[in-house]
N, C-alpha and C positions, 0 to 999 in steps of 0.2 A: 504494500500500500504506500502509496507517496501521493501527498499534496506540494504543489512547485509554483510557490507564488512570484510574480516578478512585475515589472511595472515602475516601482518603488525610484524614487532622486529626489533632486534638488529643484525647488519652482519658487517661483517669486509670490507673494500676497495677492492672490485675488486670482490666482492661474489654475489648471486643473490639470490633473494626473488620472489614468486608467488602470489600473492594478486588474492582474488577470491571476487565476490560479487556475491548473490544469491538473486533473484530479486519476490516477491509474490503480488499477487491482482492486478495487471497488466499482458496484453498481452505480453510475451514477446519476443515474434519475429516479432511483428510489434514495438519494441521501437529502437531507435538508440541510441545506451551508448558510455560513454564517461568516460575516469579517467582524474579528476584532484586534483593537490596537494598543501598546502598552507605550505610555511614554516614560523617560528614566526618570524612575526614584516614584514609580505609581505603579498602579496594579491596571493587568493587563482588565481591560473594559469593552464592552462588545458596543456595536458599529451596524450592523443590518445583519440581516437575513432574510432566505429567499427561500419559497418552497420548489419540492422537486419539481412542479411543472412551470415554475418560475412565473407562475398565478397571482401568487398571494407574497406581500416583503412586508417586513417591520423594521421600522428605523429606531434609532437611538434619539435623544429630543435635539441632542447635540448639534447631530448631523442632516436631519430631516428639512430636503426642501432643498441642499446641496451636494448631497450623496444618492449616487443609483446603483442597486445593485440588481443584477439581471442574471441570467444564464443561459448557457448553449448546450444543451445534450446531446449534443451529435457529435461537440467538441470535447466532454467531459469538464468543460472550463466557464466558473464562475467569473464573473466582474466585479468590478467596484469602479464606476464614474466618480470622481472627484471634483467638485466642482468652486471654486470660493472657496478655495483654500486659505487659511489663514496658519497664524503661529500656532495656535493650540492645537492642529491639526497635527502637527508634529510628533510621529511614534513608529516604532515598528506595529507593522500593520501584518496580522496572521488570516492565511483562513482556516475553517475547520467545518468539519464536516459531521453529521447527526445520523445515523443509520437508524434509530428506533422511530419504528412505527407509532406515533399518538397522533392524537388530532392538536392543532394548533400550531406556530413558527414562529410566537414570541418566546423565544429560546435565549435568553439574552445571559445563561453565568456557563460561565466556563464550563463546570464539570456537566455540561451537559449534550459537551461533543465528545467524540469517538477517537476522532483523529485532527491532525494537526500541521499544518504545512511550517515551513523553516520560516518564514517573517521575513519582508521587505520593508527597507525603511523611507521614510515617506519626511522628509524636511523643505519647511516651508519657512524662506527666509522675509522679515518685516520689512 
């Protein structure tokens, strides 16, 4: 299983970034993803999620309104549009991935994914 996020640099205030993660050895349109980001000396904190038919997302209040997150199952690879980036937006940014079956995809604490991609870092200078 491997999640392989990439996308992640350096952009100026007010600019936008696409962070992709490409998702192998898993089903992946029976998983529910999720992005979340840790900035240093904070705990990592969730960012959107997306259901498997990429139907239904829940944002974070943070991010809501400047963050999209979509997906392609044909590619096995979620998104994250970036959009109005600012400082605080600044963190490594992970995806991960939910195999369990329930109803809903406000999934927003950590131990409530399966798996985990390496984190890309995502800095946005003032």
């Amino acid at each position: 299983v491997q999640l392989q996020a990439s996308g992640g640099g350096l952009v100026q205030a007010g600019g936008s970034l696409r962070l992709s993660c490409t998702v192998s050895g898993l089903t992946f349109n029976k998983l529910v993803m999720g992005w979340f980001r840790q900035a240093p000396g904070k705990e990592r904190e969730f960012v959107a999620t997306v259901s498997w038919s990429g139907g239904s997302t829940y944002y974070a209040v943070s991010v809501k309104g400047r963050f999209t997150i979509s997906r392609d199952n044909a590619k096995n690879t979620v998104y994250l549009q970036m959009n109005s980036l600012n400082a605080e937006d600044t963190a490594v940014y992970y995806c991960a991935a939910d195999r369990t079956v329930r109803s809903g995809i406000a999934r927003v604490a950590v131990s409530e994914y399966d798996y985990w991609g390496q984190g890309t870092q995502v800095t946005v200078s003032s």
